[in-house]
N, C-alpha and C positions, 0 to 999 in steps of 0.2 A: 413560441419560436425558440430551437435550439439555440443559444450561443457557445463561443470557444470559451477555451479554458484557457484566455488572455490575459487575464488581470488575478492580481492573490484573491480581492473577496470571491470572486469564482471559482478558486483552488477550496481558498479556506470552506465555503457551501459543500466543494465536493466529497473533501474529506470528513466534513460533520456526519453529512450522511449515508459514507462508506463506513463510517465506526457506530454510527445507528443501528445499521443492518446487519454489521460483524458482530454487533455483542449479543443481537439477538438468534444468530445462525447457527445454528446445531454443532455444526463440527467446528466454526473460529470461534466463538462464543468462549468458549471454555480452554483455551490457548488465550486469549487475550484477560480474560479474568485472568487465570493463571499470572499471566506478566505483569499486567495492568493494575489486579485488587480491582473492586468496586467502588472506590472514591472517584476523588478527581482526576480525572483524564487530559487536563486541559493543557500541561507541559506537554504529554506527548501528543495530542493534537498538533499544538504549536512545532515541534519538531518532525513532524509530517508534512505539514501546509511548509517549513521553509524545504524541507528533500524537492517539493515539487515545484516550489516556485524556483528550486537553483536549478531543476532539471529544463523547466518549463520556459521559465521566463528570463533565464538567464542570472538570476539574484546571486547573489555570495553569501546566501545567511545558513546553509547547509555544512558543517565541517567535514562529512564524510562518517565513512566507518559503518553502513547500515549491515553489511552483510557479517561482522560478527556479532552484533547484537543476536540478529536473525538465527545463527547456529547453536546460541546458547539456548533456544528454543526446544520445547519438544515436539519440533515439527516431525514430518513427514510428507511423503510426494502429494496424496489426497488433501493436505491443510494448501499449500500451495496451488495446486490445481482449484480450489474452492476459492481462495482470496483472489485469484485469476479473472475467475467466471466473475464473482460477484463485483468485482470492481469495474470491469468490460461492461456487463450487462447496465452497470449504473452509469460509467460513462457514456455508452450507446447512445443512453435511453434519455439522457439529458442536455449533451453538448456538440457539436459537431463544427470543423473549422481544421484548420492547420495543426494548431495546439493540440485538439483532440487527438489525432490522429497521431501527434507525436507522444503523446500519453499511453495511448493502447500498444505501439511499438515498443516505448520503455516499459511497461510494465507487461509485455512477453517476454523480454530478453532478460529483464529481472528473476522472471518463474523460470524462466529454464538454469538460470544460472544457478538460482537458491536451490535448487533441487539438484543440479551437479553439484554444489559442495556439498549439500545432504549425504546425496550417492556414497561421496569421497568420505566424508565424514562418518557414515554408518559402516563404508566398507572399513575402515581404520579400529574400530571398535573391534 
């Protein structure tokens, strides 16, 4: 049985194993090594689980600022478009409810936004 993405240990589960399947996927794999190293992941874990518990469930423990981390990046629209799909397809595929569904809206308005500052960003270059 699906459930929502109402409570943190259900954020915290989703995000574990959205960075399972990013470190192993071909095209974020190697953008997250890049940012991350190979050690311990476990602060920015933690700093993911709070973005979506302050998005999701209302919390205060996110301070903001994700989208210039994001720009210091060597993104591009395809890395974007990939962390898209694979986080949908995980959400889809595990949780369904209210929450969910405000998950997959935040995290389309997210990809469109990070890839107009990219736009912005690469045209400025």
């Amino acid at each position: 049985m699906k459930t929502d993405l109402d409570s943190r240990p259900r954020i915290e589960d989703l995000v574990q194993e959205f960075y399972n399947r990013a470190r192993t996927d071909a095209l974020l794999g190697p953008v997250f090594f890049g940012a991350l190293g190979d050690g311990d992941w476990s602060h920015h874990l933690g700093v993911v689980n709070n973005f979506w518990c302050t998005v999701l469930l209302g919390e205060r423990s996110y301070p903001g600022g994700f989208m210039w981390k994001h720009l210091q990046l060597p993104l591009r629209a395809e890395h974007v478009d990939r962390w898209r799909a694979l986080f949908t397809d995980l959400v889809i595929s595990t949780h369904k409810g209210p929450m969910t569904d405000e998950a997959l809206r935040r995290v389309n308005i997210m990809a469109e936004v990070i890839k107009a500052k990219l736009e912005h960003k690469n045209g400025l270059l």
